[in-house]
C-alpha positions in Angstrom: 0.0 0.0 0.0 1.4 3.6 -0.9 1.1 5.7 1.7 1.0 9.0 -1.0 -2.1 7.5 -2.1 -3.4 6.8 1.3 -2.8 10.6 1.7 -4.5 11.6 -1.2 -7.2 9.4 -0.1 -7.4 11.4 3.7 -7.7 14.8 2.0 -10.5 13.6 -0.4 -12.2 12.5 2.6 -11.6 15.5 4.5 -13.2 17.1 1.4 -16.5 15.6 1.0 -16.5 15.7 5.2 -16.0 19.3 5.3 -17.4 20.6 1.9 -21.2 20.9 2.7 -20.1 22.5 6.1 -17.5 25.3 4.9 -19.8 25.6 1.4 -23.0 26.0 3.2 -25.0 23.7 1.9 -26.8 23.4 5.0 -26.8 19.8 7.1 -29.5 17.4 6.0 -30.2 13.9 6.8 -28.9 13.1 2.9 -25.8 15.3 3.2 -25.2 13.8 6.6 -25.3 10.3 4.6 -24.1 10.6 1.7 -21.2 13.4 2.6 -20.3 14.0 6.3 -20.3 10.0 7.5 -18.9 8.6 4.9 -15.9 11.2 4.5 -15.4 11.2 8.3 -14.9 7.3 7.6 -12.6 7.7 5.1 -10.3 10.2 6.5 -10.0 7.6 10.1 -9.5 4.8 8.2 -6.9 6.4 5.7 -4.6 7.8 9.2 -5.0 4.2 10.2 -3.7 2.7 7.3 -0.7 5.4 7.1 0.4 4.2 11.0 0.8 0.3 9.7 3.8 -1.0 8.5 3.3 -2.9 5.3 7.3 -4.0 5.5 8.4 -7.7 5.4 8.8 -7.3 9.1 5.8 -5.9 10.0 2.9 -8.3 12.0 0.8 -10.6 9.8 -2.3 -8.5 11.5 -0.8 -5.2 9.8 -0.5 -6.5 6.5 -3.9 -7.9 6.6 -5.2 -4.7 7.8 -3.8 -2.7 4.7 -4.9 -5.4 2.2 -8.7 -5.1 4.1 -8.7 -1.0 4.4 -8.6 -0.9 0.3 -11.5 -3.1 0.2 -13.4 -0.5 2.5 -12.4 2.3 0.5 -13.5 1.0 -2.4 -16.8 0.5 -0.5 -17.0 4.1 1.1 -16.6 5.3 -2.7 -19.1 3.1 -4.0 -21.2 4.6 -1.3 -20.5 8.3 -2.0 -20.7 7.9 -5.8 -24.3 6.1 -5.6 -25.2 7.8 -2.1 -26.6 11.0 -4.2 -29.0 8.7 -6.4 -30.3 6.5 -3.4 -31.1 9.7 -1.6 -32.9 11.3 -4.6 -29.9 14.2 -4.5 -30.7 17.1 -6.4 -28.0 16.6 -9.1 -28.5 19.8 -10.9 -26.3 21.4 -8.4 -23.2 21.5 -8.2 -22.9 20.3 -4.9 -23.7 16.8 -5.7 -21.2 15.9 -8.1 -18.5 18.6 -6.0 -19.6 16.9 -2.5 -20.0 13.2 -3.2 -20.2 11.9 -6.6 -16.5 13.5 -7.3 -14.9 12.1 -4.2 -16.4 8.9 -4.4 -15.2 8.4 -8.0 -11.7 9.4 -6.8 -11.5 7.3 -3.3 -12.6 4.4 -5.3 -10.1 5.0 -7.6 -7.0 5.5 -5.7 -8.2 2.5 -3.6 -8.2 0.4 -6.6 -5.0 2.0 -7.7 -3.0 1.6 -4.0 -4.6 -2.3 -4.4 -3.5 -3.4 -7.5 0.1 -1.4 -6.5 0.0 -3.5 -3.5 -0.7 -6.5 -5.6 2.1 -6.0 -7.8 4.1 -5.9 -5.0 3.3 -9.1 -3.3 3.4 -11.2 -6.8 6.2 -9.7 -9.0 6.5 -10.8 -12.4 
């Protein structure tokens, strides 16, 4: 796991967390959903995976944690990419594809990215 892309991955979350509060898009029970949980998620679980040690010496428990936290990014992305059209999001503003549907798109991505980078690592050709 690359820990620039686990960076990346904590600002993006930090994004969609803070974006509807410094944006003012006012706190509803979708943009609680579908923005401020969900980023919150992310940016925990991406300074988690930056403290583990994905070295050859590193606890089997660590390594299994970093292979698992890519899974759950993938999900959290999923979630804030699809959140906006389970929650009947207004996407004519610009605060859906700005809030959610952007970040989602890019946490799923660089989790996709930092797993098949981890998997190249692990099986090298």
């Amino acid at each position: 796991m690359k820990r620039s892309l686990v960076a990346a991955t904590f600002l993006v979350g930090l994004w969609a967390a803070v974006a509807p509060l410094l944006l003012s898009w006012g706190v509803s029970l979708t943009i609680f959903a579908v923005n401020i949980v969900p980023g919150t998620f992310t940016v925990v679980l991406a300074a988690v995976a930056c403290s583990l040690r994905a070295d050859v010496g590193a606890p089997a428990l660590d390594r299994q944690l970093l292979v698992d936290t890519c899974s759950y990014f993938v999900m959290l992305g999923a979630w804030m990419l699809l959140g906006p059209f389970l929650f009947g999001y207004p996407l004519t503003k610009g605060h859906a594809s700005l809030g959610a549907m952007l970040p989602g798109a890019v946490v799923m991505g660089l989790a996709l990215a930092n797993g098949y980078l981890g998997w190249r690592e692990a099986n090298p050709s």
